[in-house]
C-alpha positions as CSV (number, residue, x, y, z in Angstrom):
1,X,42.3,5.4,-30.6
2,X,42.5,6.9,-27.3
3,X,41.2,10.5,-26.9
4,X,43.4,11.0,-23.3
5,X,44.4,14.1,-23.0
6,X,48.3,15.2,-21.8
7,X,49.9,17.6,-19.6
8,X,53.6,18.9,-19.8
9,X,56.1,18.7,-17.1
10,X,59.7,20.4,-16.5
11,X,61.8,17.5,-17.6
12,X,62.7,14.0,-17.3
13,X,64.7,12.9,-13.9
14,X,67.1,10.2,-14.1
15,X,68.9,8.3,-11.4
16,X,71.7,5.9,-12.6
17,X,73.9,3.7,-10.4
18,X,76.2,0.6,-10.7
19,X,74.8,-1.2,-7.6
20,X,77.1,-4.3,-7.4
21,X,74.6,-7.0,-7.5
22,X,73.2,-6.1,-4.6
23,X,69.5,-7.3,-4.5
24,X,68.7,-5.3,-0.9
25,X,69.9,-1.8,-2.7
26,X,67.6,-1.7,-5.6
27,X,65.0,-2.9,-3.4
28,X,65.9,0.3,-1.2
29,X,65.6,2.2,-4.4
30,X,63.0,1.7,-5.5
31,X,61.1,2.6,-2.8
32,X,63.0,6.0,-1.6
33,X,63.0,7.0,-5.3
34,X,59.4,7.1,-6.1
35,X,58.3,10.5,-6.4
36,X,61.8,11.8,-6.6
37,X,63.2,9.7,-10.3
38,X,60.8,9.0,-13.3
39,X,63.5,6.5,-14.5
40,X,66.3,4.5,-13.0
41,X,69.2,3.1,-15.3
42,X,70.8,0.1,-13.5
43,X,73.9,-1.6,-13.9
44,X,75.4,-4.9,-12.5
45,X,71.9,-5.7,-11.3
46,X,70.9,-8.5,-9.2
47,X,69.8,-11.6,-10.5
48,X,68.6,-14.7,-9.2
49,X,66.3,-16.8,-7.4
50,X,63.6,-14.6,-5.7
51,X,61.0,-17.1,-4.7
52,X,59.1,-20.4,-6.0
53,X,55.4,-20.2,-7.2
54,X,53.2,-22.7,-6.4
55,X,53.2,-25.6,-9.4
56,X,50.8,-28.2,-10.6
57,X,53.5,-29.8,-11.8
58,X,56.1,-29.9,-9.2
59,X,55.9,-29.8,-5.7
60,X,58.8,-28.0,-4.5
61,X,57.2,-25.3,-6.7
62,X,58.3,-23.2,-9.8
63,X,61.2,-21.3,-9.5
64,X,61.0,-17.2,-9.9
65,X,64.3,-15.9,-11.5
66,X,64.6,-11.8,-12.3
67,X,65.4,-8.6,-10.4
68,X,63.3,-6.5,-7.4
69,X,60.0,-5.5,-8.5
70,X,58.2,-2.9,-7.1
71,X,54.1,-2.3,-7.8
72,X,55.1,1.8,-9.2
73,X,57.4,0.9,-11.4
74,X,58.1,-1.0,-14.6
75,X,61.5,-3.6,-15.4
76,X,62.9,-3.2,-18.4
77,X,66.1,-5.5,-19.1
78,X,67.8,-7.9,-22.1
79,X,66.3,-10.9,-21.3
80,X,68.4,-13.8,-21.3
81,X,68.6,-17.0,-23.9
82,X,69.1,-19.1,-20.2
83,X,67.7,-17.5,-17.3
84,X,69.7,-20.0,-15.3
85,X,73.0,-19.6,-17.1
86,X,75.5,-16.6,-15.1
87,X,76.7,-15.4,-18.8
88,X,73.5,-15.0,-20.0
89,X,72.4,-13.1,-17.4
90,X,71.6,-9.2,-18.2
91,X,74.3,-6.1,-17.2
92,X,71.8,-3.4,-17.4
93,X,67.9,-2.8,-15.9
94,X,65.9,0.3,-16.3
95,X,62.9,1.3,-13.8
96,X,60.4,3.2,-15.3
97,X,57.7,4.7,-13.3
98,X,54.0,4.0,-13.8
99,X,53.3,7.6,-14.2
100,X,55.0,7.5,-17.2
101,X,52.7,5.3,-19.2
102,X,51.3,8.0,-21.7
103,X,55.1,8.3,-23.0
104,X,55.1,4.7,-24.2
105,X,58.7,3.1,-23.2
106,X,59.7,0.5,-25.2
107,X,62.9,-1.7,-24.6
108,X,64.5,-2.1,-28.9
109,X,65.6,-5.1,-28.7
110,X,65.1,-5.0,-32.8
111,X,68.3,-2.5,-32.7
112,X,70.9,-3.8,-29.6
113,X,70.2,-7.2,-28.3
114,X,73.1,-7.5,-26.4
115,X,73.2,-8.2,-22.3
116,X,75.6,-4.8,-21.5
117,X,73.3,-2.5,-23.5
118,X,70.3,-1.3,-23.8
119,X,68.4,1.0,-26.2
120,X,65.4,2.9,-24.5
121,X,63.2,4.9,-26.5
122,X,60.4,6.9,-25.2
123,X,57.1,9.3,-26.9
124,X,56.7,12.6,-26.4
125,X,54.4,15.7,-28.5
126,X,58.4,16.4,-29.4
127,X,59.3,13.9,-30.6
128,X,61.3,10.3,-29.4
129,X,63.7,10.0,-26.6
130,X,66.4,7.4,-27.2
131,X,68.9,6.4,-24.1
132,X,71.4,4.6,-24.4
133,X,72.2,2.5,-20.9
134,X,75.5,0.8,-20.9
135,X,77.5,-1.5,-18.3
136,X,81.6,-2.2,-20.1
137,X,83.7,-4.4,-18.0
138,X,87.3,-4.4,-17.6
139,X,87.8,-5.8,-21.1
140,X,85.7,-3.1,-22.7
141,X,83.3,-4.9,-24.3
142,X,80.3,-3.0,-24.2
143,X,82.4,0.0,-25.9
144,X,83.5,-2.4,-28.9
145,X,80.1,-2.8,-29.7
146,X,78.6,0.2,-29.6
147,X,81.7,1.1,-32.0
148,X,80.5,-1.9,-34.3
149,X,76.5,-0.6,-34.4
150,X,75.6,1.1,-37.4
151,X,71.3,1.2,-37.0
152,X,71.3,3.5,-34.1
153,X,68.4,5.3,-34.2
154,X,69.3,9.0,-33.8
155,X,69.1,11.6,-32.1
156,X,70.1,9.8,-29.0
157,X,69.4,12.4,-25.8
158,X,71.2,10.2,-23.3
159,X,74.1,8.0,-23.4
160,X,75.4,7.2,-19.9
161,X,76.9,5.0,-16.5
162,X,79.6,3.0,-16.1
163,X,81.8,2.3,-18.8
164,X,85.1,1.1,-16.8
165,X,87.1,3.5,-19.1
166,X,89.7,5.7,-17.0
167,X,91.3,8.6,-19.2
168,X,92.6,11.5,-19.0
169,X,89.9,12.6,-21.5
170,X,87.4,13.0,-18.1
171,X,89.8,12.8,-15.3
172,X,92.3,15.6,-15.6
173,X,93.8,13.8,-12.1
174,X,94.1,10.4,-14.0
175,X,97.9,10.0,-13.6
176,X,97.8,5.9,-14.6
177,X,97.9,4.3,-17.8
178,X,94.9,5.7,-20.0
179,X,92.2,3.1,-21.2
180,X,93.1,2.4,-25.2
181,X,89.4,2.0,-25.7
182,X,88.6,5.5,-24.3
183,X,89.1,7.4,-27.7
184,X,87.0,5.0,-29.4
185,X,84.4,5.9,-27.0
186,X,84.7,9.7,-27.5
187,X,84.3,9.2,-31.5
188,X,81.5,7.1,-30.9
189,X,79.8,10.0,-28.4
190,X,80.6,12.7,-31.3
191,X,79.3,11.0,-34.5
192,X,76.3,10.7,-32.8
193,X,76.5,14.8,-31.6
194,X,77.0,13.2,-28.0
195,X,79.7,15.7,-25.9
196,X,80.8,14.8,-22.3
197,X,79.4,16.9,-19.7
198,X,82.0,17.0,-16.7
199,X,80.6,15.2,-13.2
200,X,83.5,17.2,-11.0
201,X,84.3,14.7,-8.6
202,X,85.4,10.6,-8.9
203,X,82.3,8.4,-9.0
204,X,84.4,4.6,-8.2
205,X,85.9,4.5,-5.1
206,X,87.2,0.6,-5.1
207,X,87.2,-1.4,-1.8
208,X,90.3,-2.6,-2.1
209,X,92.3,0.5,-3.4
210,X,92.6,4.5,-2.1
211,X,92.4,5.5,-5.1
212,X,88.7,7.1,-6.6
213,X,88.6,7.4,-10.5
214,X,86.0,9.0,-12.7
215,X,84.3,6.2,-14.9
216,X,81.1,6.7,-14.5
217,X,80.6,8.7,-17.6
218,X,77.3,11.0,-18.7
219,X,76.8,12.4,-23.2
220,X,74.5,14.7,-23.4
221,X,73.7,16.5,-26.8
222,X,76.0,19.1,-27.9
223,X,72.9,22.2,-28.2
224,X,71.6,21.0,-25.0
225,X,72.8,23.5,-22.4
226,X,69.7,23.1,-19.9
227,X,70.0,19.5,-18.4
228,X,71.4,19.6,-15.2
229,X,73.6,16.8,-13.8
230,X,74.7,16.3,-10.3
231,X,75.9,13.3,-7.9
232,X,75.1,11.7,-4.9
233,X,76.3,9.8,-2.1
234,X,77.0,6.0,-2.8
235,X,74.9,4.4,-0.4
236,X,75.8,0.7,-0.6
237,X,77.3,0.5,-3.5
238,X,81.1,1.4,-4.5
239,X,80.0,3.9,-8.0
240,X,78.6,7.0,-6.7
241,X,74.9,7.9,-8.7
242,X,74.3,10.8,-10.4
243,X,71.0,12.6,-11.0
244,X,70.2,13.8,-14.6
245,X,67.3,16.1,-15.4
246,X,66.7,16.3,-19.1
247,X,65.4,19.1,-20.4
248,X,62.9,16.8,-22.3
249,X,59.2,17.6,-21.6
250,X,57.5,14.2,-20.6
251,X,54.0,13.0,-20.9
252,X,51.5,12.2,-18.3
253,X,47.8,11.3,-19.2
254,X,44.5,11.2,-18.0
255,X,43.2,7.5,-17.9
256,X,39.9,7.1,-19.4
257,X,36.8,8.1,-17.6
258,X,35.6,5.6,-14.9
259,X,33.2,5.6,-11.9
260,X,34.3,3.7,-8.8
261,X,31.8,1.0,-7.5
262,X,29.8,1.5,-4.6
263,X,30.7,5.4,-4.8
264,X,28.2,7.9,-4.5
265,X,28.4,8.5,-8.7
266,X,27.5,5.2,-9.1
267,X,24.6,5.0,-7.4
268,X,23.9,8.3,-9.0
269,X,24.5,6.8,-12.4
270,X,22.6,3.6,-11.7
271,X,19.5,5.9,-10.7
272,X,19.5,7.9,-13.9
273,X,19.8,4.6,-16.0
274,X,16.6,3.2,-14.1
275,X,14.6,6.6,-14.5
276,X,15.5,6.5,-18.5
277,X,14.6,2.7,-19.0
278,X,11.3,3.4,-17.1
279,X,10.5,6.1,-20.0
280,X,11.8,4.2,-22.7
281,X,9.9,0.8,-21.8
282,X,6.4,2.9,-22.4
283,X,7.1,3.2,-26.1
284,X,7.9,-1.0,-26.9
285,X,4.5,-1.7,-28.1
286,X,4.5,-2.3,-32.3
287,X,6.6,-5.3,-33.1
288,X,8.7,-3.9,-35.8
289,X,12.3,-3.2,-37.1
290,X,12.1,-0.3,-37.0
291,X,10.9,0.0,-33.9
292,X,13.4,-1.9,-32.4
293,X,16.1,0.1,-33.7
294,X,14.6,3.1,-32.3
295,X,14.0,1.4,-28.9
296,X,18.1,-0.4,-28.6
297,X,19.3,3.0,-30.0
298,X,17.6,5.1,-27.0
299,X,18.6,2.3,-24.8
300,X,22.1,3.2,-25.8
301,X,21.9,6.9,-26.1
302,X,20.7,6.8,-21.9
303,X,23.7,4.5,-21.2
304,X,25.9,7.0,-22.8
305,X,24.8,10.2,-21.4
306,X,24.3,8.7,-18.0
307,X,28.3,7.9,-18.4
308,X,29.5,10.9,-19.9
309,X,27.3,12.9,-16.6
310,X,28.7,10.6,-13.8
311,X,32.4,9.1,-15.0
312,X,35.6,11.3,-14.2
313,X,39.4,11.0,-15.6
314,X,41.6,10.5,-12.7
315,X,45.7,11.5,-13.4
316,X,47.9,8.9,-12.7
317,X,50.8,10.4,-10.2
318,X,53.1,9.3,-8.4
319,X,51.0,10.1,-5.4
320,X,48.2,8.3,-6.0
321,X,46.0,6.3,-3.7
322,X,43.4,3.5,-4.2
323,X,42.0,4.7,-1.0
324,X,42.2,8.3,-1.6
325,X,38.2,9.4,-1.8
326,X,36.0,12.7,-1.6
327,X,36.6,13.4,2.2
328,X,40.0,13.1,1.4
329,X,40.1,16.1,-0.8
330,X,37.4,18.4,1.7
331,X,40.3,17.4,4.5
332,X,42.8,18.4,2.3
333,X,41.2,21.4,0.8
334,X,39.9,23.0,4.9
335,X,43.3,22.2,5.9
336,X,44.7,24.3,3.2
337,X,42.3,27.3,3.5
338,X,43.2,27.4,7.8
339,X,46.6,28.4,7.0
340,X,48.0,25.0,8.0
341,X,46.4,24.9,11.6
342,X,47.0,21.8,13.9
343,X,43.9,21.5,14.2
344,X,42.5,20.8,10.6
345,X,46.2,19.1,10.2
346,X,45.1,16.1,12.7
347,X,41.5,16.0,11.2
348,X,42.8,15.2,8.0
349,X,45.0,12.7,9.7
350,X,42.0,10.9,11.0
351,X,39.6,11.1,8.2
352,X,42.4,9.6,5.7
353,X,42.7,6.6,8.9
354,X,38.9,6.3,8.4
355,X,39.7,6.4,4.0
356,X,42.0,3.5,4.1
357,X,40.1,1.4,6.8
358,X,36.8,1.8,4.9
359,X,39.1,0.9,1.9
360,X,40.7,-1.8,2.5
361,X,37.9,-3.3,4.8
362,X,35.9,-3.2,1.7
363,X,38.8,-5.3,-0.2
364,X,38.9,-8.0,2.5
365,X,34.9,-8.0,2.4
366,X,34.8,-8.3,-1.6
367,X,37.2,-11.1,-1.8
368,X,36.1,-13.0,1.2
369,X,32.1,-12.6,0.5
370,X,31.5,-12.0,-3.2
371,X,34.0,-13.1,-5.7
372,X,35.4,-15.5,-3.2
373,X,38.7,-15.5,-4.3
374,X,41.5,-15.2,-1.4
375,X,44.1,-16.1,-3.7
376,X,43.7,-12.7,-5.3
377,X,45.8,-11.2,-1.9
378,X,48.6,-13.8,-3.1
379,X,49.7,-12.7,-6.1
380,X,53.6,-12.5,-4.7
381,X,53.4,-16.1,-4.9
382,X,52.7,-16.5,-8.3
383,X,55.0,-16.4,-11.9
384,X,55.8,-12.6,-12.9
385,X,53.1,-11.6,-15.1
386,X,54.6,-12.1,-18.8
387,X,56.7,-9.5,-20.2
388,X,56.0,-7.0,-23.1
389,X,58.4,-4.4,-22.6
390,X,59.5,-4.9,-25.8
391,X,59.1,-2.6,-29.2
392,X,56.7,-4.9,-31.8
393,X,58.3,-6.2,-34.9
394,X,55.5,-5.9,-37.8
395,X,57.1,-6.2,-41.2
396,X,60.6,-5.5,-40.4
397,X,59.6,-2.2,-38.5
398,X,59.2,-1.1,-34.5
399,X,55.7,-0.3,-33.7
400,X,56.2,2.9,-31.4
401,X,53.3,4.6,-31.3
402,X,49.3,3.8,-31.2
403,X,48.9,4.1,-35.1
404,X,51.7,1.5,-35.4
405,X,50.5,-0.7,-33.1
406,X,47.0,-0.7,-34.4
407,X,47.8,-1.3,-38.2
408,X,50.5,-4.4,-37.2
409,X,47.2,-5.9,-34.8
410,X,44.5,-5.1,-37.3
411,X,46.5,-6.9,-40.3
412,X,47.2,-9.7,-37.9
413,X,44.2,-10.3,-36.6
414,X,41.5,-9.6,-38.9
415,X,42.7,-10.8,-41.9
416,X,40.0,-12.8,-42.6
417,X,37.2,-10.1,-42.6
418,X,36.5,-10.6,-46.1
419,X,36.2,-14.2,-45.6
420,X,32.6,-15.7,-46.4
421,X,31.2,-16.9,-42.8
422,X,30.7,-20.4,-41.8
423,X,26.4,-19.8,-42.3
424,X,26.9,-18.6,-45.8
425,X,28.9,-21.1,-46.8
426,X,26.2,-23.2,-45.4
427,X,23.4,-21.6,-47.0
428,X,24.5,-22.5,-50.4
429,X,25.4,-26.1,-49.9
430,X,22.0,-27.7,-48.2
431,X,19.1,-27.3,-49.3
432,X,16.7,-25.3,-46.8
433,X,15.0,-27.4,-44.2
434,X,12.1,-26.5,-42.2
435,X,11.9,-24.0,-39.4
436,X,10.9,-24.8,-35.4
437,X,9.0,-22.5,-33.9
438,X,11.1,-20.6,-31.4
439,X,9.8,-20.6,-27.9
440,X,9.4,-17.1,-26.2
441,X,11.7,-15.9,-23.8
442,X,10.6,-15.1,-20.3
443,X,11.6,-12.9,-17.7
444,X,12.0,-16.3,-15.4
445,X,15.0,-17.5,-18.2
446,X,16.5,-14.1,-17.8
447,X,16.9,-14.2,-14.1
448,X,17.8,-17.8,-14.5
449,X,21.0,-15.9,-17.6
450,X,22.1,-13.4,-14.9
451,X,22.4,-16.0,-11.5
452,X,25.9,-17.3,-13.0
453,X,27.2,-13.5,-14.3
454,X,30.2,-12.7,-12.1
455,X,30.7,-9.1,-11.3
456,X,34.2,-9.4,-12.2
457,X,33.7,-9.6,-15.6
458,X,34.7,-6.9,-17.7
459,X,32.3,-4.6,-19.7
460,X,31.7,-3.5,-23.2
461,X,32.2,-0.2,-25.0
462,X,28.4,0.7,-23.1
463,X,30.1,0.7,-19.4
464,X,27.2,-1.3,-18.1
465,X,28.8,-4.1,-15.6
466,X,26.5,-7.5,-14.9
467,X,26.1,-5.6,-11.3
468,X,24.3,-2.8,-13.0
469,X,22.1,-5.4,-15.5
470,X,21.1,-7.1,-12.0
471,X,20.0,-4.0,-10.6
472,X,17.9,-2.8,-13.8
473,X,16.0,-6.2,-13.7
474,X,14.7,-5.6,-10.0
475,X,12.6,-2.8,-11.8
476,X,9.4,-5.1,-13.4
477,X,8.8,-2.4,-15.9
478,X,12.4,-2.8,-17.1
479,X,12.5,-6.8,-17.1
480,X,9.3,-6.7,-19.3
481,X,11.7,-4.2,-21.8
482,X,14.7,-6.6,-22.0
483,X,12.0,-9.5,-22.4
484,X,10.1,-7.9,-25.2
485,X,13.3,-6.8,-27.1
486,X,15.0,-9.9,-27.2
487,X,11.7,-11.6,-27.9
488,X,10.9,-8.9,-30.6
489,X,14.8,-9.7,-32.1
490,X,14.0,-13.3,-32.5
491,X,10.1,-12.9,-34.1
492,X,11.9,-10.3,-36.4
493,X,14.9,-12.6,-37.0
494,X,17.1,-9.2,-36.7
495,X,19.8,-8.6,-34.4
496,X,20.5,-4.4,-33.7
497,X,23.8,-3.0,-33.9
498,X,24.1,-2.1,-30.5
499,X,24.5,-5.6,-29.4
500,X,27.4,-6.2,-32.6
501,X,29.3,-3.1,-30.7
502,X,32.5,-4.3,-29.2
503,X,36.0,-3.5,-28.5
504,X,39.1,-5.6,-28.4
505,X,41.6,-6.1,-25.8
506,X,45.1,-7.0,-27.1
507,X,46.8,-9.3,-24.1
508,X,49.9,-10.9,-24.1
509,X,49.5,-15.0,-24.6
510,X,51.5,-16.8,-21.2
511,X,54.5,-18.8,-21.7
512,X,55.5,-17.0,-25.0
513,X,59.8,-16.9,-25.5
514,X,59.5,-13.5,-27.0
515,X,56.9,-10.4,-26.8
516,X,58.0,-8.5,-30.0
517,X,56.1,-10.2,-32.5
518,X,52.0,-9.6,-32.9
519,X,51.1,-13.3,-32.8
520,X,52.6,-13.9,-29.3
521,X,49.3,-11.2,-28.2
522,X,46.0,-12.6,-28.1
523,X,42.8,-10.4,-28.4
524,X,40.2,-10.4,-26.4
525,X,36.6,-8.7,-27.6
526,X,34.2,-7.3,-25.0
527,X,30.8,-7.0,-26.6
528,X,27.9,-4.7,-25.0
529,X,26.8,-6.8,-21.4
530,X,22.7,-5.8,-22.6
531,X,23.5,-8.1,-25.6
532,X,25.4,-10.9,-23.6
533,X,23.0,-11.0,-21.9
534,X,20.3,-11.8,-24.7
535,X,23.0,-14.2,-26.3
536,X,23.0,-16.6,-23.0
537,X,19.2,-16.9,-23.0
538,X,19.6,-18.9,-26.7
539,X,20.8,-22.4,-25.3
540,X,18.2,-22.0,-22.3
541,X,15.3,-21.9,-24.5
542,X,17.1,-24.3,-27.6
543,X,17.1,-26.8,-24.9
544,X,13.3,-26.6,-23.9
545,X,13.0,-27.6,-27.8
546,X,15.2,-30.5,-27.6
547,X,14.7,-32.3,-24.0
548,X,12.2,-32.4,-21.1
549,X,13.3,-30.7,-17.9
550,X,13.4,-34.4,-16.3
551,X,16.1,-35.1,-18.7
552,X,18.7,-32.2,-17.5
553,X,19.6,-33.6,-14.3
554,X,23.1,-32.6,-13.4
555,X,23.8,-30.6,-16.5
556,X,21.5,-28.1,-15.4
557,X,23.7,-25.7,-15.1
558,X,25.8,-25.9,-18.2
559,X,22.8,-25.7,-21.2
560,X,25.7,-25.4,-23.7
561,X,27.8,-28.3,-22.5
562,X,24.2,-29.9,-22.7
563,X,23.5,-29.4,-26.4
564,X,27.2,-30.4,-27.3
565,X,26.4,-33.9,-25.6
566,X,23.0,-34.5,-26.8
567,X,24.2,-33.8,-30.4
568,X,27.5,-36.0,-30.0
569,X,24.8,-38.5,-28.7
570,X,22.9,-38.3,-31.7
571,X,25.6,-38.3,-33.9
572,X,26.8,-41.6,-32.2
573,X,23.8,-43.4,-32.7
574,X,23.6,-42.7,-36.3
575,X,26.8,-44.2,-36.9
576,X,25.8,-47.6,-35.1
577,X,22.6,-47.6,-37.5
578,X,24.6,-46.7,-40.2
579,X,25.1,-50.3,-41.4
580,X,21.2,-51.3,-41.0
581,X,19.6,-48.0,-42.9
582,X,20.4,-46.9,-46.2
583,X,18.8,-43.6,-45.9
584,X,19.8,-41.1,-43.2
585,X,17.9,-37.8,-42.5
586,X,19.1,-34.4,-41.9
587,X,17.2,-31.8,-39.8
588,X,18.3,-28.6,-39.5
589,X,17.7,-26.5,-36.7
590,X,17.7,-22.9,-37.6
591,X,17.9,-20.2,-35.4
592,X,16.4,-16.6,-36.7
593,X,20.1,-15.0,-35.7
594,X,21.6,-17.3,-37.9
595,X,22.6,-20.2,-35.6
596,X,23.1,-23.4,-37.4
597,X,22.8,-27.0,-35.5
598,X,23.3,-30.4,-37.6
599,X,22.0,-33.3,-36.6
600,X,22.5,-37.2,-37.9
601,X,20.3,-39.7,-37.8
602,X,17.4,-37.3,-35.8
603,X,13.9,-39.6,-37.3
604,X,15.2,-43.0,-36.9
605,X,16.4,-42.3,-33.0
């Protein structure tokens, strides 16, 4: 559960247009609308090819098929049975922008799956937001079906855009033949407590006729009198948008605490770690339980209150800046006390130039030195990262909120927690074999654990990166710590809790036809880096049992890969003595943690 904390705004702003397919206008849209709209209801969107990816299957590439993106805001649409197919593509879109994340926007497709509507339902301390985004062409299909739906969730706080329905009903200037279907729509609008709220001006004005109707229609709850609805100018489009502001407080949240890399607080918070460990590595002298507890649990206690001291929430805006750092803000905040001068106005100008060039020359630095990955500045190239807009099915219900979510994840995942494990099964069906004596680990094999750590990697519920771990172990008094506790852990034969912590990381699984089920997620479980870091020392040593450092040779680097292929060896050559020996033998090589390695025909090769 996430302990972010929320602020309250006025309202929610909507911008809705049909933009005729036009691929160049929502592109526009996006962009001019960012702080101005939290969500944009689309209909008749674009869609088509936008680019190929590179493929390692095909050379002319994979082919990219969808609507504009934009990097601050988040496509919600009916996605299509045939991506290919033109009557499978979708009628409606919604944008909804990044800042927006706390409020949890889900697309039901467990309600409407249809490709002219769309149900959009949305958190807040109130309550849920549904909208209701609908595109009806000229045979009025999309208002025949919302007649037909009878698991609406209600109440529905928007139902809106263009429903190709001309009536007298909200054009008193109609003077043509009234649409049949428009009374349907009106009893539809006032069983759910929907009334129309009059736009005052036409909002279709055809190319190829003089005459502007309204049909562009907004139904807003009857008791709410506080919205405010307007419209604007067409741009390149033939419907005229309007602007809603619901009167619907939304939800923005504070991420979780973080500290930026080579920041100021993080060498701060490195420091303090270093000073604490230097402390804590005079009291690892008696080799006891006990007194490893006490030593992994301080160990955490300093990691925690360094992180707590150092780490900061930043609010997600729609103003917010990657490159946006402290000098920034004393700019900003002198410019502001000078009543506005010129003069503090074109020093903030150049210390925010001096911001984004340290900024992004940093980027180009990381990716071209350290993690050495240039692709990373291609990711346009690549297939749309998969979609999981969607609410979650669990059971026959949605999963809307964190509660729901968890529970549907929890039962899928971890149903096997009562499960015996794979060692105690084992336990009770051999008989117990001999023990090797373990061979110590040494601050040489640690160094050797941490050359191949990438700093990319993500942490554990501790904080502590690989990059900080590398910087403890220049200390000597803190290399002798780590190599005394994981030495002490292995004479004991007891593992601490610290190094079980973890937390999981539900991601969606690529290539999945639908996100709305739990089993197309994977998770992902981030243990503490400290005790990683202890786990990869295992095969280095294991392999000093088995082989002579002559025998590594190119497999050096890979000690696990290693052990698999010596014991497939083994195993191998106990099947070609199998017809010449009558009796085979079966060692058992037993690690104190309670790692089990099997191997055939060990005496007689």
């Amino acid at each position: 559960m996430s302990d972010t904390t929320y602020e309250k705004f006025a309202g929610l702003r909507i911008y809705s247009q049909n933009v005729y397919k036009k691929y160049d206008w929502i592109s526009t849209l996006l962009e001019r609308r960012e702080n101005l709209s939290d969500v944009i209801l689309i209909q008749e969107p674009s869609w088509g090819l936008i680019c190929y990816a590179p493929s390692m299957t095909d050379k002319c590439g994979d082919p990219i098929i969808g609507m504009p993106s934009h990097p601050s805001w988040w496509c919600l649409y009916p996605k299509p049975a045939d991506q290919f197919s033109e009557s499978d593509r979708p009628c409606i879109a919604a944008y909804v922008h990044q800042c927006l994340w706390a409020m949890k926007p889900k697309l039901r497709s467990d309600v409407i799956k249809l490709r002219n509507i769309m149900l959009l339902t949305m958190n807040s301390l109130r309550g849920q937001l549904h909208m209701l985004n609908v595109y009806s062409d000229s045979t009025g299909s999309a208002i025949r079906a919302l007649s037909t739906l009878e698991s609406i969730p209600s109440p529905i706080g928007y139902l809106g855009s263009d429903f190709n329905c001309p009536s007298e009903l909200w054009d008193p200037e109609f003077s043509r033949r009234n649409s049949p279907l428009a009374e349907v729509l009106a009893d539809f609008a006032y069983q759910h407590g929907l009334y129309y709220r009059q736009l005052g001006c036409p909002t279709h004005y055809p190319a190829n006729s003089d005459n502007p109707s309204i049909i562009d229609l907004v139904f807003l709850p009857g008791n709410d009198e506080e919205s405010i609805i307007s419209i604007g100018k067409r741009g390149e489009s033939d419907h005229c948008p309007f602007f809603v502001e619901l009167r619907f407080p939304i939800l923005t949240g504070n991420k979780p605490p973080s500290i930026k890399a080579g920041l100021e607080a993080d060498a701060e918070f490195t420091s303090d770690i270093i000073d604490s460990l230097n402390v804590i590595a005079g009291l690892a002298k008696p080799q006891s339980r006990d007194n490893i507890i006490h030593i992994t649990m301080l160990i955490s206690e300093c990691f925690a209150k360094a992180w707590e001291a150092h780490a900061t929430p930043s609010r997600t805006s729609v103003r917010s800046k990657g490159w946006w750092d402290k000098s920034c803000v004393e700019a900003w905040s002198r410019y502001r006390e000078s009543d506005c001068s010129s003069d503090e106005w074109r020093n903030m100008q150049r210390t925010m130039k001096t911001a984004k060039r340290k900024y992004f020359d940093d980027k180009i630095e990381s990716i071209a030195d350290h993690n050495k990955r240039p692709w990373d500045l291609m990711a346009w190239t690549r297939a749309r990262k998969p979609d999981s807009s969607e609410a979650i099915i669990f059971k026959g219900e949605p999963c809307l909120t964190t509660e729901d979510h968890w529970n549907a994840f929890q039962e899928t995942f971890n149903s096997a927690h009562k499960r015996d494990t794979y060692p105690t099964r084992l336990m009770r069906a051999i008989h117990p074999k001999p023990k090797w004596a373990w061979a110590p680990f040494s601050a040489c094999k640690l160094h050797e654990a941490l050359t191949g750590c990438s700093g990319q990697s993500a942490p554990g519920p501790d904080h502590i990166t690989w990059t900080h771990i590398k910087r403890f172990c220049v200390d000597d008094n803190i290399l002798k710590l780590f190599v005394w506790i994981i030495n002490v852990c292995f004479v004991m034969g007891f593992w601490p809790d610290s190094f079980k912590t973890s937390k999981t990381v539900i991601i969606p699984e690529p290539g999945k036809k639908d996100y709305n089920i739990p089993k197309a997620f994977h998770p992902i479980v981030l243990l503490n880096t400290l005790g990683k870091l202890f786990v990869m020392e295992q095969p280095l040593v294991l392999s000093l049992l088995i082989l002579s450092t002559l025998q590594f040779g190119c497999v050096m680097e890979q000690p696990l890969s290693l052990l698999s292929y010596l014991f497939d060896l083994i195993n191998y050559a106990s099947l070609i003595l199998l017809n010449k020996l009558s009796i085979l033998f079966h060692p058992i090589i037993v690690g104190p943690c309670g790692r089990y390695y099997k191997v055939q025909g060990w005496a007689h090769v």
